[in-house]
C-alpha positions as CSV (number, residue, x, y, z in Angstrom):
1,X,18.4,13.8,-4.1
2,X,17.4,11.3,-7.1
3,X,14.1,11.9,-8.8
4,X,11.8,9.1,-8.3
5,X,11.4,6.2,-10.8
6,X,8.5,7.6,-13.6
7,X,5.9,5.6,-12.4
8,X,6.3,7.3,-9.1
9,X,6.6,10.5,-10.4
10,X,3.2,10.1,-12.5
11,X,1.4,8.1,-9.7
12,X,-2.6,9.5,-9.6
13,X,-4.6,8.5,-6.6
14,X,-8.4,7.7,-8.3
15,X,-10.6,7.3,-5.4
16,X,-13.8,4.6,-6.1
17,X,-16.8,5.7,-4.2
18,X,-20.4,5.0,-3.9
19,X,-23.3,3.6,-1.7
20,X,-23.4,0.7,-0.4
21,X,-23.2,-2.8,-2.6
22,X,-22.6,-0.7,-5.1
23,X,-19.9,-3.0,-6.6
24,X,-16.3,-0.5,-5.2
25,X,-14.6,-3.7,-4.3
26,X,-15.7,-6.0,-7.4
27,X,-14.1,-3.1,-9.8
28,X,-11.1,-2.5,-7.9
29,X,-10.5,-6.5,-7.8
30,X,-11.5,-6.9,-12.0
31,X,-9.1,-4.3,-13.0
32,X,-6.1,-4.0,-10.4
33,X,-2.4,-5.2,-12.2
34,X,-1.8,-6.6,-8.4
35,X,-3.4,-8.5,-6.4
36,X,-5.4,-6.2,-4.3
37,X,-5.5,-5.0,-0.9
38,X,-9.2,-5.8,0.5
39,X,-10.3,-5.3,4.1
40,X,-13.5,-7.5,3.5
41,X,-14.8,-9.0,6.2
42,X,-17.9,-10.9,7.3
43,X,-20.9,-9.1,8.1
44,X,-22.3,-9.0,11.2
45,X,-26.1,-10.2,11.8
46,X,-27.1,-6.4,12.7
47,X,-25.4,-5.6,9.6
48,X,-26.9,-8.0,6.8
49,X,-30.2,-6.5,8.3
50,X,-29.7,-2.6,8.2
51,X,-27.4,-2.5,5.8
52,X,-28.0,-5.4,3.2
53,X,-32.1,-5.0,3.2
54,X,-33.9,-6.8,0.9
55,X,-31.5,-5.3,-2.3
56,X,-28.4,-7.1,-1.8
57,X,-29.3,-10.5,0.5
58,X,-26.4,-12.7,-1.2
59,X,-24.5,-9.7,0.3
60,X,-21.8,-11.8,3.4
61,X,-18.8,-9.6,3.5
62,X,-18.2,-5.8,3.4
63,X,-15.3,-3.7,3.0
64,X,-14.4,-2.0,6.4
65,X,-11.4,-0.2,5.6
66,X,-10.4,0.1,2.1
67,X,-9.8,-1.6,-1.1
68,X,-6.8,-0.5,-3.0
69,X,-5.2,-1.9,-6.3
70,X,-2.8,-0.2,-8.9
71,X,-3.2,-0.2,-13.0
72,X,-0.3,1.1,-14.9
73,X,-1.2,3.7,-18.4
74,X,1.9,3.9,-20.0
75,X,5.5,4.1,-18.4
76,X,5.0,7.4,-16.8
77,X,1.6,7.2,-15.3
78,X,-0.2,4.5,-13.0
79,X,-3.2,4.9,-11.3
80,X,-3.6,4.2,-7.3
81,X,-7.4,3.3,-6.7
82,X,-8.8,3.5,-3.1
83,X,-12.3,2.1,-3.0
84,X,-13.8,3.6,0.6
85,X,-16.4,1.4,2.5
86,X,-19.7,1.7,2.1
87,X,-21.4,1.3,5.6
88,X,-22.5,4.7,7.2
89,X,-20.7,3.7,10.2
90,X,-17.3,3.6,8.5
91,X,-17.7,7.1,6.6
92,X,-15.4,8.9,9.1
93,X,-12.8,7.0,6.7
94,X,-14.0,9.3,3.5
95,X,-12.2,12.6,4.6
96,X,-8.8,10.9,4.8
97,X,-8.7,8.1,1.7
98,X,-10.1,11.3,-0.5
99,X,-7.5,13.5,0.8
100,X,-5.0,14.2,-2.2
101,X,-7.5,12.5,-5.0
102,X,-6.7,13.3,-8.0
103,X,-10.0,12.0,-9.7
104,X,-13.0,9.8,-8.7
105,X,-15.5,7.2,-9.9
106,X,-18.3,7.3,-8.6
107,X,-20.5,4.2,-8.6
108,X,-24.3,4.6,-9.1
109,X,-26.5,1.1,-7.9
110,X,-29.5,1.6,-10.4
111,X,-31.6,-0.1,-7.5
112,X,-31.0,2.8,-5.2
113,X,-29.3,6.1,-7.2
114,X,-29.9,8.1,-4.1
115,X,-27.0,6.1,-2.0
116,X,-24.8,7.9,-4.1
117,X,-25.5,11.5,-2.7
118,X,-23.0,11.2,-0.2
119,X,-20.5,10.2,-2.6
120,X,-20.8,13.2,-4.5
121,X,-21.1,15.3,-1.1
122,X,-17.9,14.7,-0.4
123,X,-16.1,15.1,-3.3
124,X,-17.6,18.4,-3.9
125,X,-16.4,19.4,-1.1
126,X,-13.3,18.2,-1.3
127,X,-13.2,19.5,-5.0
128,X,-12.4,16.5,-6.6
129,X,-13.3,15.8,-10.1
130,X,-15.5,12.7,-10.9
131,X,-17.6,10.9,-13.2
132,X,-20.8,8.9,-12.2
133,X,-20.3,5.2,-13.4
134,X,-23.4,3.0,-13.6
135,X,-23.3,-0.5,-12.2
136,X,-26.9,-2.0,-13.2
137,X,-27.4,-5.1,-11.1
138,X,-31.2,-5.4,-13.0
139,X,-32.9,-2.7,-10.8
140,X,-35.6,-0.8,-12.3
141,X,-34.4,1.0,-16.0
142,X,-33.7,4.6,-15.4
143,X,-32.0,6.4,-18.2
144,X,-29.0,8.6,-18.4
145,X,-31.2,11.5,-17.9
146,X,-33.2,10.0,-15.1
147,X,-29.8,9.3,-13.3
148,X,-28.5,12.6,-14.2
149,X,-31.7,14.4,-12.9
150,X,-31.5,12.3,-9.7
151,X,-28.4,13.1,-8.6
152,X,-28.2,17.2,-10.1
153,X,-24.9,16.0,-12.2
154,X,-24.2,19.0,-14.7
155,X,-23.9,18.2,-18.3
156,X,-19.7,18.2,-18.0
157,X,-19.8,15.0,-15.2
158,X,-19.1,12.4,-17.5
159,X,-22.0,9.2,-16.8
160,X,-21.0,6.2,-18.5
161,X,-22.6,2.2,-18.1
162,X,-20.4,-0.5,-16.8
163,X,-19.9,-4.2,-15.7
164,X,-17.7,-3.7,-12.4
165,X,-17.4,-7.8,-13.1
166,X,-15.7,-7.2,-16.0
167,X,-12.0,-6.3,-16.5
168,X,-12.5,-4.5,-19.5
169,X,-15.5,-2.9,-18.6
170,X,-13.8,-1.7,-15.4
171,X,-10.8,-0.7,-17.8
172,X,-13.2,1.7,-19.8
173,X,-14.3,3.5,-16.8
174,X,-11.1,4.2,-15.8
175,X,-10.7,5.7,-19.1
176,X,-13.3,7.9,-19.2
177,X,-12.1,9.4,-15.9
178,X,-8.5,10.3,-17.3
179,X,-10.1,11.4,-20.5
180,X,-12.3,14.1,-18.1
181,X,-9.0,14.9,-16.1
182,X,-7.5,15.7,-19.5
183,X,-10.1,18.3,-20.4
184,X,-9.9,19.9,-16.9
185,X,-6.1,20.0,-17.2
186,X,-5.1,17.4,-15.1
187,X,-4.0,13.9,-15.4
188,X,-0.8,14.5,-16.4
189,X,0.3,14.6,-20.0
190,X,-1.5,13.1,-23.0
């Protein structure tokens, strides 16, 4: 049997997690090489009044399955990011898009920090390595320690600031989470 073309052989799966509005879909679209896969659909009305709240009210569409786009490194490695919905009611997804994660990002809403517990729940368990990205949509300030503090990240979990928006912004948290594979001794190569 032929070994697989490079690209395949280096694929990482990088799983983009967090609460809620918390920008997964906006930073898969800004830095994915392809045109991404969305399942985005329109929210109900029960929805855009549990869900949405007061916090996000120019919120219309959610992601209900996944998000997934591709960015290649170099010609051995390319990343496969799987953004998970956000909804409670779609969390029995998690467990299956984190299965076989190499790394994660996951994405901290400075207007609620705490929706990203359950992020970080599950990739514990799963034992998946992450770093905490913040996405600050003009919520209060809270500073690196606050955010650190609130969420009981030890000192080695990476916590960086970011524009999901932006391409290169996106690009730079991606980045940072191969640069804390490397020092864990994944990630493949240099």
């Amino acid at each position: 049997m032929a070994d697989p073309p490079p690209a395949v052989a280096g694929a990482l799966k990088i799983a983009v997690v967090g609460g809620f509005g918390a920008g997964r879909s906006t930073m898969v679209r800004s830095v994915s090489e392809i045109r991404p896969l969305h399942t985005e659909e329109t929210m109900s009305t029960d929805a855009l009044v549990h869900d949405a709240g007061a916090r996000v009210p120019a919120k219309t569409a959610t992601t209900v399955a996944l998000d997934f786009g591709r960015i290649t490194i170099d010609e051995h490695r390319v990343l496969y990011l799987f953004g998970t919905p956000g909804q409670e009611r779609f969390r029995f997804l998690w467990d299956r898009l984190l299965s076989g994660t190499t790394g994660a990002v996951v994405l901290v809403d400075t207007r609620a920090v705490a929706d990203a517990w359950y992020a970080i729940d599950r990739l514990r368990r799963h034992g998946t390595p992450f770093i905490v990205a913040v996405n600050d949509f003009g919520g209060p300030f809270r500073s690196a320690d606050e955010i650190r503090d609130a969420l009981a990240l030890a000192p080695a979990v990476p916590l960086v600031e970011f524009d999901a928006r932006d391409h290169s912004s996106s690009k730079f948290v991606l980045i940072a989470l191969m640069d804390h594979l490397r020092t864990l001794g994944l990630g493949h190569g240099p």
